[in-house]
N, C-alpha and C positions, 0 to 999 in steps of 0.2 A: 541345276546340277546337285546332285546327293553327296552329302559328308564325303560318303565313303568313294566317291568319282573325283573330289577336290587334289586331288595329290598325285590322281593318272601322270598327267604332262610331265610333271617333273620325275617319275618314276620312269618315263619312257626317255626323258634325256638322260637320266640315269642308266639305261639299260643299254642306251645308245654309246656310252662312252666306256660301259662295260664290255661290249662290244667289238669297239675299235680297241680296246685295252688288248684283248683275246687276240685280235690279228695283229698287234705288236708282239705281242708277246710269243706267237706262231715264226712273225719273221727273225725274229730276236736267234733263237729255238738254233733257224734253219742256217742264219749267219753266222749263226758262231762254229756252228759243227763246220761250217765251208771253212772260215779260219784255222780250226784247230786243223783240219786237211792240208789246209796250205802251209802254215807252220810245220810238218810232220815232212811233205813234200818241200821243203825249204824253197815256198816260191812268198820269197817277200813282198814282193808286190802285192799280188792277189791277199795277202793277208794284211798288207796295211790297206788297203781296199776296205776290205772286211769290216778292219777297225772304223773307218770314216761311218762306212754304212752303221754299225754297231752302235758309235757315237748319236747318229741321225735318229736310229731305232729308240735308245734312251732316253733321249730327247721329249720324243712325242710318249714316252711312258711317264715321262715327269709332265709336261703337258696335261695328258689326262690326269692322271693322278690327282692332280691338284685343284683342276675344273671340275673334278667330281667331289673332290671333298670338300670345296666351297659349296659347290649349288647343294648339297645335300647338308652342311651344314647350315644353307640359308631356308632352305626348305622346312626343317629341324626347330630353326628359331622362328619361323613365321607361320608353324602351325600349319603346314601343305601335308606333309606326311605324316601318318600316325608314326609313332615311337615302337608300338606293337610291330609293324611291318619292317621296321629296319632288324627289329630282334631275333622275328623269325627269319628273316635271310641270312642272316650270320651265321 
């Protein structure tokens, strides 16, 4: 395997979690406009509903979050990733 292939794997779990970030963050999006509907039509239930789910959504965005800024921080310290590729993506 060549230098420049040494740091695939962990850029594709990275990408992967980027990913799943993007479809949290779509449902997040789409629960909260339901919420703010149901608050507006004063149906509390359906909006503390909303809230649970909203809670479960965040959840998994702190989740990720944090799995990615370990593995990419461990990648970072152990020489997997160039330093170049994280700068161009930013």
């Amino acid at each position: 395997m060549s230098n420049k292939d040494a740091h695939y794997p962990t850029i594709m779990e990275l990408k992967t979690i980027e990913f799943e970030i993007n479809l949290l963050l779509k449902a997040y999006d789409s629960v909260h406009k339901s919420f703010l509907q149901n608050i507006i039509d004063k149906d509390w239930i359906a909006a503390l509903n909303n809230l649970a789910e909203l809670e479960r959504i965040n959840q998994g965005l702190l989740t990720g979050s944090t799995k990615g800024n370990k593995l990419l921080d461990k990648a970072l310290s152990e020489g997997e990733i160039n330093h170049e590729i994280i700068t161009l993506q930013k």
